[in-house]
C-alpha positions in Angstrom: -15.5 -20.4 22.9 -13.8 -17.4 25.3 -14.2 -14.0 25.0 -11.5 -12.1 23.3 -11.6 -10.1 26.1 -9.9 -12.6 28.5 -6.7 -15.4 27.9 -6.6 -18.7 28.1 -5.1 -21.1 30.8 -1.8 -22.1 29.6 -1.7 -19.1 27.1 2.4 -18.3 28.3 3.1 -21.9 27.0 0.9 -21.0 23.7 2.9 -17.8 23.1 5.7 -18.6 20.7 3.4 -20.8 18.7 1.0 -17.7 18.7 3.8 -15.7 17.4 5.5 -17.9 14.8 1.6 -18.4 13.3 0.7 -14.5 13.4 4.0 -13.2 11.7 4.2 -16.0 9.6 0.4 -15.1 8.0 1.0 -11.3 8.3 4.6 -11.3 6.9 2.9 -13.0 3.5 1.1 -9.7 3.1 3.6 -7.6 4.2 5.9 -9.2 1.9 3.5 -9.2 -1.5 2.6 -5.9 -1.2 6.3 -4.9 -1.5 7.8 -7.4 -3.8 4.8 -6.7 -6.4 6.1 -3.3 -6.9 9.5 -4.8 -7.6 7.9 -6.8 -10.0 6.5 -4.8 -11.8 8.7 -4.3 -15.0 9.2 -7.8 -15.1 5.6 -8.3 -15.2 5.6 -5.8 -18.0 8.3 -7.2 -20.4 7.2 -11.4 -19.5 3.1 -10.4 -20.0 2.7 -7.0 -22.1 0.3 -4.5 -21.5 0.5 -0.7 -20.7 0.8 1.2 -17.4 -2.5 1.3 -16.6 -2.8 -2.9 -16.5 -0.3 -2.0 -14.1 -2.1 -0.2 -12.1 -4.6 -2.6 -12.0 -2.0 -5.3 -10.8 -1.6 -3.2 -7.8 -4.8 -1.7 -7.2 -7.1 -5.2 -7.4 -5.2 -6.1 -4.7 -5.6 -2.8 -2.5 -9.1 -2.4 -3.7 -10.3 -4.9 -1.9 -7.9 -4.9 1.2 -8.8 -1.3 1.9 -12.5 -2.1 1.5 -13.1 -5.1 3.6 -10.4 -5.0 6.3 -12.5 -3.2 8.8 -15.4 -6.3 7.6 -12.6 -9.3 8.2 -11.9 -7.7 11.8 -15.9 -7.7 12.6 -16.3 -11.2 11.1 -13.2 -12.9 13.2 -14.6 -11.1 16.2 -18.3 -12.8 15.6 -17.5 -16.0 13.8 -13.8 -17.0 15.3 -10.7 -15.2 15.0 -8.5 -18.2 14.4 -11.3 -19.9 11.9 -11.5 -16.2 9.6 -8.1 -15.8 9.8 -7.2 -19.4 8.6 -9.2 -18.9 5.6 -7.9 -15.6 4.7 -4.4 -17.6 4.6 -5.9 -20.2 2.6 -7.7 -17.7 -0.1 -4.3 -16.0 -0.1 -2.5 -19.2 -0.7 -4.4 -20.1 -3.4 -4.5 -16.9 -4.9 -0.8 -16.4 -4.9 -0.6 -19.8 -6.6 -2.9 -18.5 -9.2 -0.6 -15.1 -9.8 2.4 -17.3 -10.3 0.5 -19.7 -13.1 -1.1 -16.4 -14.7 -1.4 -16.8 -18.4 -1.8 -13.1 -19.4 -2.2 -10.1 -17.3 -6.1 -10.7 -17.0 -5.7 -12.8 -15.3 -3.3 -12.0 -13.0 -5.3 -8.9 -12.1 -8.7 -11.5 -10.9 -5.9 -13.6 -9.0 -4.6 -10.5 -7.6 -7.9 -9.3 -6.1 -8.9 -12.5 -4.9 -5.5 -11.8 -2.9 -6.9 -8.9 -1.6 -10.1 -10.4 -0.6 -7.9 -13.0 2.2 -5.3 -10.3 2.6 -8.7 -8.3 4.6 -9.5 -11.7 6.5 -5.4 -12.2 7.3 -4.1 -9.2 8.3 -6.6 -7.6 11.3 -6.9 -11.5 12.1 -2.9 -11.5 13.1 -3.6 -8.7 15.8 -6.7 -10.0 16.8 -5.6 -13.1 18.2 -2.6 -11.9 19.8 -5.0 -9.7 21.8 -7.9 -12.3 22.4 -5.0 -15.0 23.1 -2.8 -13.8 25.4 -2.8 -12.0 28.9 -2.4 -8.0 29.0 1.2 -8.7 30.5 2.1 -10.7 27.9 0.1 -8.4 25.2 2.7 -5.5 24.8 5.7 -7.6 24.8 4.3 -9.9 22.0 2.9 -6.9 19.5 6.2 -5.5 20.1 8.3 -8.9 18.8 5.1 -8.8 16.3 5.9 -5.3 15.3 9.6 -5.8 14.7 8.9 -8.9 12.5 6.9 -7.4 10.5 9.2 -4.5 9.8 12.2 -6.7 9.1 9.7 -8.9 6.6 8.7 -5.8 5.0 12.2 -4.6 4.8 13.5 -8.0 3.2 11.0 -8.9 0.9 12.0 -6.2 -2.0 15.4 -7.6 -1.8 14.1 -11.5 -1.6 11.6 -10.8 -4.5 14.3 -8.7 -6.3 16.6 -12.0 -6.2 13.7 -14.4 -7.5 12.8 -12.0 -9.9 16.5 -11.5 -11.6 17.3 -15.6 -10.7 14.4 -17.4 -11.4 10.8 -15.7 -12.4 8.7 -13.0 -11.3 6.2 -16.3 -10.9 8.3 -17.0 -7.6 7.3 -13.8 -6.0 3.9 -15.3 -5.4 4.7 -19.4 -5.6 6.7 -19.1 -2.2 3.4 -17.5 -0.2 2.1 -21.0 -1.0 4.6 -23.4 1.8 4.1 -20.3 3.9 0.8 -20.7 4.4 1.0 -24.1 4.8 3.0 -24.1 7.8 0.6 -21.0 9.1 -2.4 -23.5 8.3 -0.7 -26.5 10.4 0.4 -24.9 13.1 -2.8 -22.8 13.4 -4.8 -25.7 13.8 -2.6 -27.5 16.0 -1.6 -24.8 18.4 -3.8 -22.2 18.2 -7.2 -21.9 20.5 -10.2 -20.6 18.7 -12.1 -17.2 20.3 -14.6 -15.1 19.1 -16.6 -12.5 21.0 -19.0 -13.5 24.0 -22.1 -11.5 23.1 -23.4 -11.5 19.7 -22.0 -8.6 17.2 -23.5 -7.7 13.5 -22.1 -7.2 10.6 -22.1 -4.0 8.2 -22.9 -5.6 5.3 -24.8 -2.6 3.2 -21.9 -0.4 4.3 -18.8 -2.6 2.8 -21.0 -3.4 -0.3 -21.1 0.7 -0.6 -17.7 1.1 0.6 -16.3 -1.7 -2.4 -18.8 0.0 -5.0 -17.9 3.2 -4.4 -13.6 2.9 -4.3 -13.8 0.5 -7.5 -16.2 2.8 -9.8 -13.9 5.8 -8.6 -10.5 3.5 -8.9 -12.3 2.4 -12.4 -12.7 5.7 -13.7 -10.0 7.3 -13.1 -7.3 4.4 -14.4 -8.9 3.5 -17.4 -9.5 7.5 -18.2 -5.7 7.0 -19.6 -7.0 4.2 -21.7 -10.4 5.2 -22.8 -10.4 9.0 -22.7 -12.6 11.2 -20.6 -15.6 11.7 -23.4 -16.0 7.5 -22.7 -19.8 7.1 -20.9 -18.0 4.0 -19.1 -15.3 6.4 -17.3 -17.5 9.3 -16.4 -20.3 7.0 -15.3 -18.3 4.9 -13.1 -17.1 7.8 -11.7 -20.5 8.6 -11.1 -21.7 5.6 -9.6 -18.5 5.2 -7.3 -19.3 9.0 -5.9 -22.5 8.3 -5.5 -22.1 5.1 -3.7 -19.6 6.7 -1.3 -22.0 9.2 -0.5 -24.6 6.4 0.3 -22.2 4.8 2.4 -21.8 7.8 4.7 -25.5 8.4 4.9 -25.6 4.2 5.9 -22.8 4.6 8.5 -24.6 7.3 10.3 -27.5 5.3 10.8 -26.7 1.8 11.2 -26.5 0.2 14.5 -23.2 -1.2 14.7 -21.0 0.5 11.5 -17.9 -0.9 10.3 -16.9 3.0 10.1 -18.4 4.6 13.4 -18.5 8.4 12.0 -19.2 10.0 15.5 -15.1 9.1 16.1 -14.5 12.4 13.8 -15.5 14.6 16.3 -12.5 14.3 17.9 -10.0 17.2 16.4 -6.9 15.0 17.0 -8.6 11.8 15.3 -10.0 14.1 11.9 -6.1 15.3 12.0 -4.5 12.1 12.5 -6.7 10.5 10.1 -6.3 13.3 6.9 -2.6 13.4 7.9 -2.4 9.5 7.2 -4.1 9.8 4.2 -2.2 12.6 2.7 1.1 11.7 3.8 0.2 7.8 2.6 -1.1 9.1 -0.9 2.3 10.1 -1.7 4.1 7.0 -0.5 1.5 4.8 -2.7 2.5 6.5 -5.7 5.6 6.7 -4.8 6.2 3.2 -4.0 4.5 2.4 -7.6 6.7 4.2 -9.6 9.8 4.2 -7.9 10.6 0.6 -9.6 10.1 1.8 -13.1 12.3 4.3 -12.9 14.9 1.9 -11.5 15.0 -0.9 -13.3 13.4 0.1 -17.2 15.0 3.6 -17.1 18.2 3.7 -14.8 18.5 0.0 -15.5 19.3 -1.4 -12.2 18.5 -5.1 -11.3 15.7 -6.4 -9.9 17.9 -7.1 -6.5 19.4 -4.0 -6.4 16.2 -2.1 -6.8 14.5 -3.1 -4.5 17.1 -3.1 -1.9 17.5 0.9 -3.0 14.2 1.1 -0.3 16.0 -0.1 2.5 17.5 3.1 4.1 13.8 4.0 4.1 12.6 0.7 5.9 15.6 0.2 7.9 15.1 3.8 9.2 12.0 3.5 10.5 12.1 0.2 12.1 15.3 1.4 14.0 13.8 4.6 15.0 10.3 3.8 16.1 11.1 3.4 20.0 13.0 6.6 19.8 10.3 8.7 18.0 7.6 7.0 20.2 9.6 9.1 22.6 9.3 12.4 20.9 6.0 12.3 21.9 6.4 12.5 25.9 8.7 14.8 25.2 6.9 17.4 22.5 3.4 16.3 22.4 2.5 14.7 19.5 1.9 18.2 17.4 5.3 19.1 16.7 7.0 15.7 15.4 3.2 15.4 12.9 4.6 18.8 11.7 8.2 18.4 11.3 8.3 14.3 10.5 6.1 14.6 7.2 7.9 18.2 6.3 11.2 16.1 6.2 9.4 13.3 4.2 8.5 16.5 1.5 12.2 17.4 1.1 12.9 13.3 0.9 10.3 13.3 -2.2 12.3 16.1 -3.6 15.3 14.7 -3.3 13.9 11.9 -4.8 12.9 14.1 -8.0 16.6 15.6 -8.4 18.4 12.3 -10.4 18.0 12.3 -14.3 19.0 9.2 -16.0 23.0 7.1 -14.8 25.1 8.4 -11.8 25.9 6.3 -8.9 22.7 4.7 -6.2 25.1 6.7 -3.3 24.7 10.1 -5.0 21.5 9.7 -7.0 18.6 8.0 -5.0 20.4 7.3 -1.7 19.9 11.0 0.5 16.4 10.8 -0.8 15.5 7.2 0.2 17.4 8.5 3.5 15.8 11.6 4.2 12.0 10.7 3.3 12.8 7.4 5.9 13.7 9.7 8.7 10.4 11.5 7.8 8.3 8.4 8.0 10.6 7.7 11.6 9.8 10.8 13.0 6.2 10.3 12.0 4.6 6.5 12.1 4.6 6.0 16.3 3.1 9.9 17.1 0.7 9.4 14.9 -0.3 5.7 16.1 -0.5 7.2 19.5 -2.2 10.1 18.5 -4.8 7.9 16.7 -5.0 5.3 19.7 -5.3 8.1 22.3 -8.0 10.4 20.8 -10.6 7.6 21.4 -12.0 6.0 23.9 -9.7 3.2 25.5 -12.6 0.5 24.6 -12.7 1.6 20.9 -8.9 2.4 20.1 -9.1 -1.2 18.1 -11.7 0.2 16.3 -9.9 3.7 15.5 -6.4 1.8 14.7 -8.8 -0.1 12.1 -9.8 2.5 10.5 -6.8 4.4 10.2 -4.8 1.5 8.9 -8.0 1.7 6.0 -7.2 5.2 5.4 -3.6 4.8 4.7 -4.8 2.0 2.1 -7.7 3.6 0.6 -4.8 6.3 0.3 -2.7 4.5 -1.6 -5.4 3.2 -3.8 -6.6 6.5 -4.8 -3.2 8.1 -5.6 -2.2 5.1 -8.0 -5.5 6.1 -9.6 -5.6 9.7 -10.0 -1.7 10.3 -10.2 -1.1 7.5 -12.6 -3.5 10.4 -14.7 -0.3 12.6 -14.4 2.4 10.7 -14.7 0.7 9.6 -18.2 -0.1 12.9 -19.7 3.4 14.3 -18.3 5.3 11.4 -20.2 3.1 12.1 -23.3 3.5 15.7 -23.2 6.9 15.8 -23.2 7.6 12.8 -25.4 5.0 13.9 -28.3 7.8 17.4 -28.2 11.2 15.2 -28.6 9.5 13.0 -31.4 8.7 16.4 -32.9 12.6 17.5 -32.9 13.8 14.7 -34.4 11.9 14.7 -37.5 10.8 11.1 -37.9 8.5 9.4 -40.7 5.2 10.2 -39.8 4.3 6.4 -39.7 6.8 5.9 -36.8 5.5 8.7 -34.5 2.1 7.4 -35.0 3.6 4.4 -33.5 5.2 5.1 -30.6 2.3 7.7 -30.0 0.2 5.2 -29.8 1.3 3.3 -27.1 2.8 6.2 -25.1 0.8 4.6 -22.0 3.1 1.6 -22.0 5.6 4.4 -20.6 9.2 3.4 -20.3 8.5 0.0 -21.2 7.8 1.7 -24.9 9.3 -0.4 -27.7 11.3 1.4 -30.4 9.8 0.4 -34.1 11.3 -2.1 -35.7 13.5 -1.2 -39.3 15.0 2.2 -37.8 18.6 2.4 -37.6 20.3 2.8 -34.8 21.6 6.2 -33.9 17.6 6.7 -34.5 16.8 4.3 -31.8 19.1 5.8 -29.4 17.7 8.5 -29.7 14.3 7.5 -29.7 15.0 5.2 -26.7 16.9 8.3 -25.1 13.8 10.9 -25.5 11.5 7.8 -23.8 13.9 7.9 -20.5 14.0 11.1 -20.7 9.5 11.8 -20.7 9.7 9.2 -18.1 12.2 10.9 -15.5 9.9 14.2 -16.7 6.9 12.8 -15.5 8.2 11.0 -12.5 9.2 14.7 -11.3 6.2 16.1 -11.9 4.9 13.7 -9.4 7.1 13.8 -6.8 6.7 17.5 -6.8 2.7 16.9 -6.3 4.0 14.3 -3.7 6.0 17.1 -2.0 2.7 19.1 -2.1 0.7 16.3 0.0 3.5 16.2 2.4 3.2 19.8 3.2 -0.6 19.2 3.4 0.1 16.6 5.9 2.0 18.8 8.5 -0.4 21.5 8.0 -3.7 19.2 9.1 -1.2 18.4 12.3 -0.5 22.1 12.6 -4.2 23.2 12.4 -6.0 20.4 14.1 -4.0 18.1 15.9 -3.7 19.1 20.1 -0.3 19.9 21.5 -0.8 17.6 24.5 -1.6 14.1 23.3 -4.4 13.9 26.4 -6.4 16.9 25.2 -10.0 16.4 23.6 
């Protein structure tokens, strides 16, 4: 086996092959993670269940992404890059042929985190062997065509699983991983060259038990606190035992000899500011990427297709814009465009709050989709080079990993504890318009009852008409409430965001 640190003979003629088997693997990742969203209220309506199986839907998968990514890197270094990554492909296969036959939601959620588990093993595997496999000439150009893959994957697969969805069945957003990963499989074995590190490496075992403990009892007890209620010793004691564990895993990281989170890169200013930037500003695209679909399709009642191509100005943006904000930092420093890009992301989230229920995509959701993409533009490449240059150059693998980890464990938090909100904000405000329209009391008991369904909330059968519209009327309405109220706390992390740039970020990108 070679060392990752070197290429192989005959790597040029190896490159395309390397390429078509990295963005193949990585685009079924990319892909999921956006089509699911989409998904979402078809999931709902074909399967049952209330918001917070929802949230589980999404969050089995991230749980485990964000807590053993940093673990799949260390393991392809020491045990084969091509050999881990292959079987992350494989579990994801399988997996994603498991969501698709799904029964009931239960099960969906198991096949979902088992997706999770190879998505950790797939996607810091795709890098990996682009780096191990080819020269440093070839190196930039070929993350660069990687890059611009993944973005256009990324930006087509709401649309493709927005077609399947309204066309076939929300079960064909996860069959078609399956002759993806095929090909990936085939052509990994046939074309790619195994490499794995040249002296012998550990792994952090104690730390990503700690680290999966701890972000499941916290993602645990705060989801199911909409279920179960507060005073429940199962919420308030995973809580517990998540805290604690996370406590335990910073003490372990501190010690250990080779950590999967190496705590002595936070003494760098610009890495603490890059890092709590990324998590802020990535909270409130999690959530907002989470509810964004409900609105669209079970309250404003768009299709599948057309919501999720209502992301693309947002996608699109950011893709076309990275070379030239990459430039903003030669220019500026990499202080002022961490200020002023998630600022302009705030005002996209609040333009995202503005539309009630009907009106047209181009004067509704469109300036906010368009706005809050030019924020994420003018953000995403300073604060990758921020992040790679506030490290040493022999560890900037190490700090991308753990920043990519942030954004995720970001996103897997704010489902959590702002799904809280956007549930007691619907039921708040619903539990007053069921009031005003002086229903039996057996009907309100009903529909308060299953408030945490949210806008996928059935009207009672045997109720005339005019009564269901208005009924069906007051639950669009609690749901557009609610999905203000978070935005506005999405505005909020924003303006965090640019004032950890403002306070602790350098204005030259070489100072310590």
């Amino acid at each position: 086996m070679r060392s990752g640190s070197a290429a192989a003979p005959g790597a040029k003629s190896a490159e395309p092959w390397i390429l078509a088997v990295t963005i193949l693997g990585s685009s079924m990742a990319f892909i999921d993670s956006t089509i699911v969203n989409v998904a979402l209220p078809a999931l709902q309506k074909s399967l049952g269940g209330t918001v917070v199986d929802m949230q589980w839907v999404v969050e089995g998968y991230a749980l485990f992404l964000s807590a053993l990514i940093l673990v799949g890197g260390s393991l392809g270094d020491l045990l084969g890059r091509r050999r881990m990554f292959l079987a992350g492909v494989a579990v994801f296969a399988m997996a994603s042929a498991c969501c698709g036959l799904a029964p009931n939601i239960h099960q969906l959620v198991i096949a979902r985190a088992i997706q999770g588990l190879g998505a950790a093993f797939l996607v810091p595997g795709s890098l990996s062997i682009i780096s191990a496999s080819l020269s440093e000439k070839q190196r930039g150009r070929a993350i660069g065509t990687w890059s611009g893959f993944t973005a256009i994957t990324t930006a087509v697969g709401p649309v493709l699983g927005g077609w399947l969805i309204e066309h076939a069945s929300w079960r064909w957003a996860f069959f078609i991983n399956v002759p993806i990963a095929a090909v990936v499989i085939v052509l990994g074995l046939w074309r790619v060259a195994e490499s794995k590190n040249a002296e012998p490496t550990t792994v952090d075992w104690t730390g990503a038990l700690l680290a999966t403990v701890g972000l499941a009892g916290v993602t645990y007890g705060f989801i199911e606190s909409s279920r179960l209620g507060w005073s429940q010793p199962l919420v308030w004691g995973s809580l517990g035992i998540g805290c604690a564990s996370l406590v335990a895993f910073l003490y372990v990281e501190s010690r250990v000899k080779s950590p999967i989170v190496p705590l002595d890169l936070f003494r760098s200013r610009n890495f603490s500011g890059a890092n709590l930037l990324t998590f802020f500003l990535y909270a409130a695209l999690g959530i907002f990427f989470f509810l964004y679909p409900l609105n669209l399709i079970q309250v404003q009642h768009y299709s599948a297709t057309a919501a999720g191509a209502a992301a693309l100005p947002l996608i699109l943006l950011i893709f076309l814009l990275s070379r030239w904000s990459g430039g903003l930092v030669a220019r500026y420093g990499p202080q002022l465009p961490l200020i002023v890009g998630p600022l302009i992301a705030a005002l996209g989230f609040l333009l995202c709050a503005v539309p009630s229920i009907g009106g047209s995509y181009w004067r509704t959701f469109f300036p906010g989709f368009l706005v809050l993409g030019l924020g994420m533009a003018v953000s995403v490449a300073p604060l990758t080079t921020i992040v790679m240059s506030a490290v040493d150059q022999n560890r900037a693998g190490t700090a991308s990993g753990i920043n990519n980890a942030v954004a995720r464990v970001a996103g897997l938090l704010s489902i959590a504890t702002l799904g809280i909100v956007m549930v007691s904000a619907f039921s708040s405000h619903l539990d007053k318009s069921l009031s005003s329209l002086g229903l039996a009391p057996e009907t309100t008991r009903d529909l308060r009852s299953s408030e945490i369904k949210l806008a996928a909330l059935a009207v009672p059968a045997g109720i005339d008409s005019s009564t269901a519209a208005e009924i069906t009327a007051a639950i669009d309405r609690s749901f557009v409430y609610g999905f203000r109220a978070v935005l506005l706390i999405c505005v909020a992390l924003s303006m965090a965001s640019a004032l950890f740039a403002w306070r602790l970020i350098a204005h030259d990108v070489r100072s310590p």
